[in-house]
SEDRENMI-437447 format. One record per residue: x, y, z of N, C-alpha, C in turn; residue in one letter. Coordinates in steps of 0.2 Angstrom, whole numbers, plus 2048, in hexadecimal, padded with zeros to 3 digits. Each point is the difference from the previous one (the first is absolute). Example, Ala and Ser with C-alpha at 12.3 -4.5 7.8 and 13.67 -1.06 7.14 Angstrom:
8427E48277FC806800804806800A;7FE8057FC8048068017FC805803S;
# end
This chain:
47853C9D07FF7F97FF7F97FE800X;7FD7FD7FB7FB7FE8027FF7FA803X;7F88008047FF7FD8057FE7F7800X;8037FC8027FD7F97FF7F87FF802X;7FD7FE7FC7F97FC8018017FC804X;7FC80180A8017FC8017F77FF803X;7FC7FD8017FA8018017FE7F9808X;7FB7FE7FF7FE7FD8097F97FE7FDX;7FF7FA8027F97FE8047FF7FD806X;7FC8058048027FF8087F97FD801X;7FE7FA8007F97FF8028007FE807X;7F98008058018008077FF7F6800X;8007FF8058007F77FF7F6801807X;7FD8037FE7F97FF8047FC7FC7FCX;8027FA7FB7FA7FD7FC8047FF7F9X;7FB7FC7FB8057FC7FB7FF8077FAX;8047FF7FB8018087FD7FC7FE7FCX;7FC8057FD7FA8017FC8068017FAX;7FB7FF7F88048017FA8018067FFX;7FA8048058028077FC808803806X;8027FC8058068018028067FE7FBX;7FD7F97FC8057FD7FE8038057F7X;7FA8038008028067F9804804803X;7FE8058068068048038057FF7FEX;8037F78038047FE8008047FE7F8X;7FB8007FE8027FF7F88028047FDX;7FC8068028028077FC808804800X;8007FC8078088038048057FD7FCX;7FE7F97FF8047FC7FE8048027F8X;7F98017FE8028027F78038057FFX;7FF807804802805800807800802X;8037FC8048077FF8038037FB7FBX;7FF7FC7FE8027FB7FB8028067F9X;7FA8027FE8008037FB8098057FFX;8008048058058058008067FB805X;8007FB7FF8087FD803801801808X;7F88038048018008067FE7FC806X;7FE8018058007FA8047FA802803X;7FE7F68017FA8018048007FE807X;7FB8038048017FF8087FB7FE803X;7FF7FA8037FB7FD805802802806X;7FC8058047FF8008067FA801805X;8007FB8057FD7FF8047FC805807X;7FC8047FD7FD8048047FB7FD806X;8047FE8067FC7FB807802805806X;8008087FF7FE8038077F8800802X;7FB7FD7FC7F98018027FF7F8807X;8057FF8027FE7FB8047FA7FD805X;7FA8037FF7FA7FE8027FE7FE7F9X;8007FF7F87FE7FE7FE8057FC7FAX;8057FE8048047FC7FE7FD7F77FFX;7FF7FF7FC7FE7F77FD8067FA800X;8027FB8048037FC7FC8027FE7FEX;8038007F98027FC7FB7FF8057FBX;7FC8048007FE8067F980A8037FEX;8028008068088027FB8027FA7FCX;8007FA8018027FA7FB7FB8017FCX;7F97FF8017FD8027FA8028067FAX;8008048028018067FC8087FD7FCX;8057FD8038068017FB7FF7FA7FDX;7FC7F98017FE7FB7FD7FB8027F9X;7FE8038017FA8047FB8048057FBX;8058048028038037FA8057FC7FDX;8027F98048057FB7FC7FC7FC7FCX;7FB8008037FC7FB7F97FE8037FAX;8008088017FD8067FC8088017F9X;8037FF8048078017FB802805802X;7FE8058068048078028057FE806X;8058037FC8067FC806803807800X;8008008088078078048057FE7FCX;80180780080A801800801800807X;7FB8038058038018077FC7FE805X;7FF7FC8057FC8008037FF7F8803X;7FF7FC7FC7FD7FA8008077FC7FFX;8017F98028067FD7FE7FD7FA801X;8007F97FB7FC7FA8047FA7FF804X;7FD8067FE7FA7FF803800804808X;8038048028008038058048097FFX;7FC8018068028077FF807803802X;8078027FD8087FF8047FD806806X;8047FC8058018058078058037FFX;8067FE7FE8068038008018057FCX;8058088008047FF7FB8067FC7FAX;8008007FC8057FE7FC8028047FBX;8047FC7FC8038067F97FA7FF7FBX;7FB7F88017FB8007FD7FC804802X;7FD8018067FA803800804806804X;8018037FF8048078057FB804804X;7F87FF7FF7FB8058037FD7FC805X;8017F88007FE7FC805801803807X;7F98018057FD7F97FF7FA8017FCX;7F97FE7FD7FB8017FA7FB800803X;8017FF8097FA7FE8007FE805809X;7F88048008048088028017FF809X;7FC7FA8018017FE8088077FE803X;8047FF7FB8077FF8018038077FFX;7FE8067FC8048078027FC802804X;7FC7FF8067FD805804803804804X;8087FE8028058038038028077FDX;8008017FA8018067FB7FB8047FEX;7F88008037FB804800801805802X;8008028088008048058038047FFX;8067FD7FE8068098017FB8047FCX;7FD7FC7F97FF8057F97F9804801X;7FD7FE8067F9802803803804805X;8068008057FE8058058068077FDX;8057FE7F98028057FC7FB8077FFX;7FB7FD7FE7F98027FD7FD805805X;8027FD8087FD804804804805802X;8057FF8028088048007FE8067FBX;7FD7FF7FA8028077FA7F98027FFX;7FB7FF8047FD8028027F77FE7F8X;8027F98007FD7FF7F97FA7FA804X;8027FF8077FA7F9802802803808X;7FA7FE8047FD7FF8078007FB804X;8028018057FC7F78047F7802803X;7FF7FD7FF7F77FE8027FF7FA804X;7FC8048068007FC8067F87FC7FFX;7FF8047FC7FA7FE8017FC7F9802X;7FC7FD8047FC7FA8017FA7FE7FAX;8007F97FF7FA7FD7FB7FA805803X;7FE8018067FB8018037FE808800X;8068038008008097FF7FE8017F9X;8047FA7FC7FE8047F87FA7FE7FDX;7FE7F88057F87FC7FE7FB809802X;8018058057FD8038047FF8077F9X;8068017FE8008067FC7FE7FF7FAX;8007FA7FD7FC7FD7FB7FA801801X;7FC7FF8067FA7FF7FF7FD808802X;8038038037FE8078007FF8047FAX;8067FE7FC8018027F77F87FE7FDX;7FE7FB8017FD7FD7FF7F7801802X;8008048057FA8018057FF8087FBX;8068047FD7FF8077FE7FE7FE7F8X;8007F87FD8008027F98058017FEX;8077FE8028067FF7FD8037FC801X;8068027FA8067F8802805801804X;8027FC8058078018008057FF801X;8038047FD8097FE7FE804806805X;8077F97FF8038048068058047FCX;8008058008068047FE7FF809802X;8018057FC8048068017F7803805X;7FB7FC7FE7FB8058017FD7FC809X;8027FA8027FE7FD8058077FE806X;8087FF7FC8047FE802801802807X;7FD8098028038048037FB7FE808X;7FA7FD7FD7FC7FF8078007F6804X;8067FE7FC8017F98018067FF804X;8027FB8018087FE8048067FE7FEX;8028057FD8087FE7FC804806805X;8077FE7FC8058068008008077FEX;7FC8037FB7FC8077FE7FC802806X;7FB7FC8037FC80380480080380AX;8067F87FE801802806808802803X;8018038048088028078027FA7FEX;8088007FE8057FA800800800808X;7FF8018038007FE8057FB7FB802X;7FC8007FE7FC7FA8017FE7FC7F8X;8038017FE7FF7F87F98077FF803X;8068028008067FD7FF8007FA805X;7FD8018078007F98017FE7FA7FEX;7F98027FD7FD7FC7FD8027FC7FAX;8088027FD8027FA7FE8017FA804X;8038038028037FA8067F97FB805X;7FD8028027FA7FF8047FA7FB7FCX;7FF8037FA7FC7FB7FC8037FC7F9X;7FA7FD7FF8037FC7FA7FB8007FCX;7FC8037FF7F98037FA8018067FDX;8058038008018067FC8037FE7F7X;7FF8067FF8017FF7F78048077FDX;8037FD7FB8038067FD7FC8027F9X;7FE8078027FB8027FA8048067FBX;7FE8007FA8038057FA7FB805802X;8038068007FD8088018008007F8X;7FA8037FF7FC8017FA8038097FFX;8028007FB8018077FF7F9805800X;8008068007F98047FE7FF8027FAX;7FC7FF7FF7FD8067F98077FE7FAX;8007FB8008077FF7FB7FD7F97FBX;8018067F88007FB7FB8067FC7FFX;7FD7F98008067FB7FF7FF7FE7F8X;8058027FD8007FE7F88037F97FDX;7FE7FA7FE8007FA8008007FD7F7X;8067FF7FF7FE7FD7F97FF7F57FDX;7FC7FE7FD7FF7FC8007FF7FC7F9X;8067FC7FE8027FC7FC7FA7FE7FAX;7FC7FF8047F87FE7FC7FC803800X;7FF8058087F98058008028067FEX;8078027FE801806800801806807X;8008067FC8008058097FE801802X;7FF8008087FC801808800805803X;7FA8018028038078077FC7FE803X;8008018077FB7FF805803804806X;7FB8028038018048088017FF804X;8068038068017FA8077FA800804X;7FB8047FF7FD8028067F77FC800X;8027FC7FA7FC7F97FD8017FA804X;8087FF8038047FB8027FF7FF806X;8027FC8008017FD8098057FE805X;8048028048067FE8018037F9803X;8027FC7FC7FF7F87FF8047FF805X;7FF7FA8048077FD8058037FD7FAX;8088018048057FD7FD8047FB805X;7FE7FF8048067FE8057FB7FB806X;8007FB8027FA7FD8098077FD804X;7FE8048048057FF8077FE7F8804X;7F97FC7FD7FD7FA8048057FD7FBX;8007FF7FB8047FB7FC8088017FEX;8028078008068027FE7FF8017F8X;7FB7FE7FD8008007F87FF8057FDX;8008037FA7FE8067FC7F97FC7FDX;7FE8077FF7F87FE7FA8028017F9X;7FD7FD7FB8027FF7FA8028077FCX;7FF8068048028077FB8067FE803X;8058018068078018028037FA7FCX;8007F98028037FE7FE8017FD7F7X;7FA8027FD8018007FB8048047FBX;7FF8078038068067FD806800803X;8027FD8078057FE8008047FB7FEX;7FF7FB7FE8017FC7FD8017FD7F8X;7FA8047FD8028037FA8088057FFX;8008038058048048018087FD7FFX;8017FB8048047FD8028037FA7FAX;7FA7FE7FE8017FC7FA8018027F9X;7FF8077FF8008057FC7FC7FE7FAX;7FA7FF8027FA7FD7F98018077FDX;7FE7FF7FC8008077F97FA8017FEX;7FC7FB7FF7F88018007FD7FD806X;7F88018027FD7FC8037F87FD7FCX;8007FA7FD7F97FF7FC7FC7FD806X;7FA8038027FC7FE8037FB800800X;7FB7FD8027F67FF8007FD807801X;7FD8027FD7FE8098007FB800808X;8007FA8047FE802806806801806X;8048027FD8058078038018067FDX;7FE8007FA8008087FF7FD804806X;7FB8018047FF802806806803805X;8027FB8008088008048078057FCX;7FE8007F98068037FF801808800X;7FC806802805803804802800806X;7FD7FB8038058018088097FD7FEX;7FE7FC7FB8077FC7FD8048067FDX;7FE8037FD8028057FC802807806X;7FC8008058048058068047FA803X;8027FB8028037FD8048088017FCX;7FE7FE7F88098017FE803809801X;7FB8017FE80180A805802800805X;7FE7FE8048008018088087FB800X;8027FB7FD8067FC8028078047FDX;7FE8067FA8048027FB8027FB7FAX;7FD7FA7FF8007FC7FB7FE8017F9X;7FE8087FF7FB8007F98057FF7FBX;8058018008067FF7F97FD7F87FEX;8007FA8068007FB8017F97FC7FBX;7FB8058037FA7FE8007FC7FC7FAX;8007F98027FD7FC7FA7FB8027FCX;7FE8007F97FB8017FD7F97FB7FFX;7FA8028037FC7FD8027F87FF7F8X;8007FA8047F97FE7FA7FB7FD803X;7FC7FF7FF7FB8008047F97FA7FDX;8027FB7FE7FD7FB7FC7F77FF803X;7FA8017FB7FA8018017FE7F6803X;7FA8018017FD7F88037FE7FC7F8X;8037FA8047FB7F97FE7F9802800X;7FA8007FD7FA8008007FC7F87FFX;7FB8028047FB7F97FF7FD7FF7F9X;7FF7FB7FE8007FD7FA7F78067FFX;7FB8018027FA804801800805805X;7FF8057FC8008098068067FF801X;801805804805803802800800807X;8077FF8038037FE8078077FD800X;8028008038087FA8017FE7FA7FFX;8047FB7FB7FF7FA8018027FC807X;7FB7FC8048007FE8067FF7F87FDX;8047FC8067FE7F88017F77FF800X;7FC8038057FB8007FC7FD8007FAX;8038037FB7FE8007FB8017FA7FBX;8077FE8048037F97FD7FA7FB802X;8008018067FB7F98037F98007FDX;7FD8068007F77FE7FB8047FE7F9X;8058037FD7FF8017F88047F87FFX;8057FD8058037FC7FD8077FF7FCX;8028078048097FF7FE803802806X;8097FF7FD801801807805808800X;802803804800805803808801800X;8027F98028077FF8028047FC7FDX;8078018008057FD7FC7FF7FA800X;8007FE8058007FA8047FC7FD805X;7FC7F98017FD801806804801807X;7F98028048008038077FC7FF805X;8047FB8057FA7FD804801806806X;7FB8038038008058078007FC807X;8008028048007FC8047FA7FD803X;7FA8007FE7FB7FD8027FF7FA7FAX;8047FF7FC8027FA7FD7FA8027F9X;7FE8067FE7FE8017FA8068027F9X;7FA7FD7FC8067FF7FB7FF8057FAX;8058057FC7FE8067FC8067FC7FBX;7FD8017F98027FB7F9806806801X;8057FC7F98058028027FF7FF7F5X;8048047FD8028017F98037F8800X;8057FF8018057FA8007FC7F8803X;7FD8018037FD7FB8017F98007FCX;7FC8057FC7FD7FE7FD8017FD7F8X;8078028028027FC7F78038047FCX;8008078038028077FA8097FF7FFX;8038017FA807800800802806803X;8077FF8038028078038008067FBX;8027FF7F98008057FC7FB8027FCX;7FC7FD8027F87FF7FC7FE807807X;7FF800807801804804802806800X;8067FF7FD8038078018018027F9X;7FE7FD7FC7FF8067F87F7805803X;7FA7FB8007FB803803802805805X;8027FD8068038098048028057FFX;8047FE7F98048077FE7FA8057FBX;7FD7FC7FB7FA8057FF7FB801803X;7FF8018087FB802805802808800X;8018037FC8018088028088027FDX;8017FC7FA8058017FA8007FE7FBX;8008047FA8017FE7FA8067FF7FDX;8017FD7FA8078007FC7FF8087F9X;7FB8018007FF8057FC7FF7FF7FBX;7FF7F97FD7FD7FB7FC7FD7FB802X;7FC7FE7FA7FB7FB8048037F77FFX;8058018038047F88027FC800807X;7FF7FA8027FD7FD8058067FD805X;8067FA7FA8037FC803806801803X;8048008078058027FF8047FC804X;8067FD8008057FD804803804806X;8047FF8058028058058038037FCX;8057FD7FC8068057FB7FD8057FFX;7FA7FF7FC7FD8057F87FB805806X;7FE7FD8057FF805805804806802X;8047FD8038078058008038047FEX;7FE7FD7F98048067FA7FA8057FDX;7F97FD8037FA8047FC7FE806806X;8017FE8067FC8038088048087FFX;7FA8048018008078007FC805805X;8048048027F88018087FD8057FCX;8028027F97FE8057FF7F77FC7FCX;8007FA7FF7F97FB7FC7FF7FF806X;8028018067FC7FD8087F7803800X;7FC8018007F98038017FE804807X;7FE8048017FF8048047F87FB805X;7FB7FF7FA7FB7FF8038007F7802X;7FB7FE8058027F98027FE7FC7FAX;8027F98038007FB7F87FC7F9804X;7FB7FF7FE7F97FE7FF8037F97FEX;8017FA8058057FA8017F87FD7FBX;8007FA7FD7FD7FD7FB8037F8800X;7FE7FC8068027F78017FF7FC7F7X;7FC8027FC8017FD7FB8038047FBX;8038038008098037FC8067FD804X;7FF7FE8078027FC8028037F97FFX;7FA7FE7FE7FF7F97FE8037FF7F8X;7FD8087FD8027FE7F880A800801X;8028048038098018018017F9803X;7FE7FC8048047F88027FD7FB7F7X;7FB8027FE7FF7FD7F98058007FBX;8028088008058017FA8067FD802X;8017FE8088068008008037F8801X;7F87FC8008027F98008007FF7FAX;7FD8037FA8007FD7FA8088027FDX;8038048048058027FE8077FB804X;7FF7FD8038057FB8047FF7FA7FCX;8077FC7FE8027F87FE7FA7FC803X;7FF7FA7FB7FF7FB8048017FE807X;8087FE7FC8037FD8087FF804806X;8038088007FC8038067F9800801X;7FC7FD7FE7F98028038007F9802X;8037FA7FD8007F780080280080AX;8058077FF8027FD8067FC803807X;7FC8067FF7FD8058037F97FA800X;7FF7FC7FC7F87FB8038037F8803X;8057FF8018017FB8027FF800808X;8018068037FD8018087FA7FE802X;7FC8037F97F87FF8017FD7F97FDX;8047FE7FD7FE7F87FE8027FB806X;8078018058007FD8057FC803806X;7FC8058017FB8028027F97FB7FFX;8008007FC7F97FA7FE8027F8801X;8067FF8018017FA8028057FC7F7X;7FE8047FE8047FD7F7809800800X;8027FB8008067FE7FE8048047FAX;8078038018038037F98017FD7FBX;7F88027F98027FB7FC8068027FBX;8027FA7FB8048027F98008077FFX;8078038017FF8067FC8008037F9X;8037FC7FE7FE8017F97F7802800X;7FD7FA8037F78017FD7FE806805X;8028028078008058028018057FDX;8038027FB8038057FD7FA8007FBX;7FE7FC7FC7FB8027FD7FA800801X;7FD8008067FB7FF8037FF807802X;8058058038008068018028057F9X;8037FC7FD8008037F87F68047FEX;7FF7FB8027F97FC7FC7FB808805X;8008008057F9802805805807805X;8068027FC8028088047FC8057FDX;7FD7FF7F97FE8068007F7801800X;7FF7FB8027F8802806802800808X;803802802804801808801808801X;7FE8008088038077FF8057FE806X;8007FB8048047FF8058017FA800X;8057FE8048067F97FE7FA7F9804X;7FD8048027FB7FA8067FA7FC7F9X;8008077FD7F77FE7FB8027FA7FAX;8097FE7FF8017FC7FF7FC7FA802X;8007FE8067FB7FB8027FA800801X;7FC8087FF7F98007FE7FF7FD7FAX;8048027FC7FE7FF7F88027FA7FEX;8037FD8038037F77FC8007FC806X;7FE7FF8048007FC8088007F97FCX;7FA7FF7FB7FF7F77FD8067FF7FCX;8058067FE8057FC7FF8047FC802X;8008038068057F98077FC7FC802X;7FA8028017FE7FB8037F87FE7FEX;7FC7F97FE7F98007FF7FC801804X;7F98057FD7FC8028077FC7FC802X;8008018047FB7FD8067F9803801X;7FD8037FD7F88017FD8008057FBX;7FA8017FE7FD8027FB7FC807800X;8018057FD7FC8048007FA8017FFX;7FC8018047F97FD8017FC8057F8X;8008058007FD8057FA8047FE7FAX;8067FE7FF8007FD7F97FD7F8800X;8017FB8047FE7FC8007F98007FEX;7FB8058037FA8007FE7FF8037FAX;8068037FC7FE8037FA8037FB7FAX;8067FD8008017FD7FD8027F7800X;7FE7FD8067FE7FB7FF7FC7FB7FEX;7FE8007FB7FB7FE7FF8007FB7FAX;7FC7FA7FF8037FA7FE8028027F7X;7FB8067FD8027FE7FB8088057FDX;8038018088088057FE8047FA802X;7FF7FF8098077FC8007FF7F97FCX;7FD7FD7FD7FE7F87FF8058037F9X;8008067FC8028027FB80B802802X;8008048068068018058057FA801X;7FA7FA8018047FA8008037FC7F9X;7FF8037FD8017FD7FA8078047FDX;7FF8078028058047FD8077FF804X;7FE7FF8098057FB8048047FA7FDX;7FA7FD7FE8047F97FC8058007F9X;7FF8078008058047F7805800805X;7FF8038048078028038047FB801X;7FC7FD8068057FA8008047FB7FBX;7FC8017F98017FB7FC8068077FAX;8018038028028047FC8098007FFX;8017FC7F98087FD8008048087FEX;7FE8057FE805806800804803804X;8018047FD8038048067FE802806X;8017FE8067FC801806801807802X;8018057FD8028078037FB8067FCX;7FB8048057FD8067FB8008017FAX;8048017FE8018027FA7FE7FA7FCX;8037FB8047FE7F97F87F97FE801X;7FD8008067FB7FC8027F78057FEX;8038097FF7FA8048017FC7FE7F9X;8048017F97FD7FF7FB7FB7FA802X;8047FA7FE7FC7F98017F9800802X;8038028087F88018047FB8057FCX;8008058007FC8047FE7FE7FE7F9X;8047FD7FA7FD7FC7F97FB7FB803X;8027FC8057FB7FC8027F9801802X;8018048067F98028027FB8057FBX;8038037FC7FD8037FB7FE7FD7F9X;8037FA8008017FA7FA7F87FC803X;8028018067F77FD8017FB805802X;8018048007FD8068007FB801807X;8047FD8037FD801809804807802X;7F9801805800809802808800804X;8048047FC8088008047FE806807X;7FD8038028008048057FE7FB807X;7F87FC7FD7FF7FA8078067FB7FFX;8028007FD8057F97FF803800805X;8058067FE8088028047FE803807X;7FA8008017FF8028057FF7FC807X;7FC7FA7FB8007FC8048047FB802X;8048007FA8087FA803805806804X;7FE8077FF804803805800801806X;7F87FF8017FD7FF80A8047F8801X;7FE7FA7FD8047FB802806801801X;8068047FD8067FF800804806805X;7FB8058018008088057FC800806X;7FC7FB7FF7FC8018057F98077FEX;8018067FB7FC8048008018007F8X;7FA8047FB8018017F88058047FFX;8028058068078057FD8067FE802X;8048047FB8087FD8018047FF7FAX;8057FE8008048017F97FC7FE7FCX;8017FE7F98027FD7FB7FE7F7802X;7FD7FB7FD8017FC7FF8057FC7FEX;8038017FD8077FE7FC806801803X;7FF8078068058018047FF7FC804X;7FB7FE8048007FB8068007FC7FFX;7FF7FC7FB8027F87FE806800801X;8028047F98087FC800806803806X;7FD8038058048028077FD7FD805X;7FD7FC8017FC7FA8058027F87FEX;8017FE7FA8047FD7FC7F57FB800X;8027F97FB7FB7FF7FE7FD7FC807X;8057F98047FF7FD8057FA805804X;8038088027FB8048027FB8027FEX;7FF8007FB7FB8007FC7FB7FB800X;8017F88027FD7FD7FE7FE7FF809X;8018018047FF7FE8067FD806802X;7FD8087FE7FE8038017F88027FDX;8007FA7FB7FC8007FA7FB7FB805X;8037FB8028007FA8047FB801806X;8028088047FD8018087FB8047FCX;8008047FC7FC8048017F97FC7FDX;8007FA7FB7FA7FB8008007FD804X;8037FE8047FF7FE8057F9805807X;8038068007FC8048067FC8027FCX;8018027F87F78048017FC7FD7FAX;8027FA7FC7FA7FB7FD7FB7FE804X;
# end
């Protein structure tokens, strides 16, 4: 019988999730969608010294507004504690199974695959710096284990109290010798590497009662029965202790098939993309904004204006192709297109203005009405009242495809709501001048007088026969009744912002601005 898809992204809650978290989580998602199987949010918060919070509601807030929604995991915004017929593998979140850690770590010790380590911050600070004093590194396992404080080196009679007596000891994985471990990888293909490279990790702290991310993650997995694991290639490292643990449990029938997804890269040179990089260049880093707790504030996608799917089409080509050169894609047509085998081995060099070009294509691609109703926040923002929608509707008809985001609406037509209140000083100096507007006032006075059709289309010919019928320079012209009526020479069409300001406006705009600068 073959085995259900079922996959996990288990992010830690120590900070708001970076995008290249939120592609992890993408990738899981399309990959499980794709083959009819299930996706799983789980909450990996055994690291309790660097626990943040709020970073767990940020993290399920961020992939609800991303469009990636659990099958398991998350219910209303919260992680389920319980079992149910819903969620059968609850609870999702791993400080609430701590209770089922231990047996699986001291099993380990029992069949003779992990150690207890007595050892002190201070003894290993001491053998570190010894390592250290010869010109070497080191690490604790088969070649140093034997001169340290565990259960290998010393009489059970004197560690076996020492469970009981202290509460600083740890459960460590015994590193095999001289043993290749053979490892295959979904995207990088196959592995070997030697144990005797390795180190023998704790899995188990008796100060917390918690596991470290190797135990409880393969147990877990285990238990949840993921079939893949898609992760950030800075656990490739970690995977053969992963790969001896399901050894060592007798899980290998079990054992998930592992992929190991390369980094986000800086937009210049080479490195992981960092919030640094966000803050000098001017973008943001994260889904969502993220105040820290010293009340600093890091931009967030969503609060800068990017649509959710404008977002999450750019994530998916950060280190995937369709195999064609389509740029655009829906979650569906994602789903149907996502391949780990088009995934890229090498990092994917993040680029904010492809960024910007995806939220362009994707507002010129949304209704009026939806983008009518997406700028009405930011018009009550400025203080402007919900106009007519009808004339709403064509005002955003008129100025979406110079926008790359829902805000630049009010960059680009602001003097449509409302008349300005000065002048831009460098057109003014270049085209006010008596022998333009004294001419400007005149082409004003057409307007006003003009019995046609009051709409674009009726009113551009007219205009434009006139000012060329007297053969005044149309470029100072319109330039100049456009500062009077804009406030600056750029901006629509004259024809467009008369007959959408109506003439009254017109005429009382014509009115302030000889007024402030004859």
């Amino acid at each position: 019988m073959e085995r259900k898809t079922r996959v996990r992204f288990a992010p830690s809650p120590t900070g708001p999730l970076h995008m290249g978290g939120v592609r992890t989580a993408l990738y899981n998602y399309l990959y499980a969608k794709q083959r009819g199987g299930d996706f799983i949010i789980r909450i990996e918060d055994t690291d309790s010294n660097r626990f943040v919070p709020g970073a767990e509601q940020y993290i399920i807030e961020a992939l609800d507004w991303c469009g990636i929604i659990p099958d398991e995991g998350v219910e209303n915004g919260k992680v389920v504690e319980t079992p149910s017929e819903r969620h059968p593998h609850a609870p999702y979140r791993q400080s609430q199974r701590r209770g089922i850690y231990r047996k699986y770590a001291e099993q380990l010790v029992e069949n003779g695959y992990a150690y207890y380590a007595f050892d002190s911050a201070e003894e290993l600070s001491a053998a570190r710096a010894a390592c250290e004093a010869e010109g070497k590194t080191f690490i604790y396992n088969q070649f140093s284990r034997m001169k340290l404080r565990n259960s290998l080196s010393l009489p059970e009679s004197e560690w076996r109290p020492m469970l009981e007596s202290r509460n600083d000891w740890t459960i460590r994985f015994r590193m095999p010798e001289n043993t290749i471990v053979k490892m295959d990888d979904m995207i990088r293909g196959h592995v070997e590497i030697n144990t005797d490279t390795l180190d023998d990790k704790v899995l188990w702290k008796r100060t917390d009662e918690l596991p470290t991310y190797h135990l409880a993650n393969i147990v877990d997995d285990h238990l949840m029965e993921i079939s893949e694991v898609i992760r950030g290639e800075e656990w490739l490292p970690s995977l053969p202790l992963h790969y001896l643990l399901y050894k060592a449990f007798g899980w290998e029938d079990t054992m998930p098939r592992f992929a190991h997804l390369s980094l986000l890269l800086k937009p210049v040179g080479n490195g992981k993309l960092s919030k640094r990089d966000g803050d000098k260049m001017g973008f943001p880093v994260f889904p969502l904004q993220w105040v820290n707790s010293e009340g600093e504030v890091s931009h967030g996608y969503r609060e800068d204006g990017y649509f959710p799917d404008a977002f999450v089409n750019m994530l998916a080509m950060l280190g995937w192709n369709p195999g064609d050169d389509r740029e655009i894609f829906s979650m569906d047509e994602l789903i149907q297109a996502f391949s780990m085998d088009h995934v890229q081995k090498a990092g994917a060099k993040f680029n904010p203005d492809k960024a910007k070009w995806y939220n362009k294509e994707y507002l010129r691609s949304k209704s009026d009405s939806e983008l009518a109703d997406a700028f009405i926040p930011v018009l009550s923002s400025k203080g402007i009242a919900v106009p007519d929608r009808d004339w709403l509707l064509k005002v955003v008809a008129l100025i979406k495809e110079r926008a790359t985001f829902v805000a630049d609406f009010w960059t680009i037509a602001s003097y449509l709501f409302k008349a300005p209140e000065e002048y831009a000083e460098k057109d003014v100096a270049k085209f006010w001048k008596e022998e333009n507007y004294s001419l400007a006032f005149k082409v004003a006075d057409f307007i006003l007088a003009f019995d046609g059709e009051f709409s674009k289309e009726g009113l551009e010919g007219p205009l434009e026969d006139y000012i060329r019928g007297n053969e005044w320079p149309m470029g100072k012209v319109m330039n100049c009744l456009r500062l009077m009526l804009a406030g600056s020479a750029s901006g629509l069409g004259i024809a467009d912002v008369v007959t959408l300001i109506g003439k009254e406006e017109v005429a009382r705009r014509v009115a302030a601005a000889k007024a402030a600068l004859c």
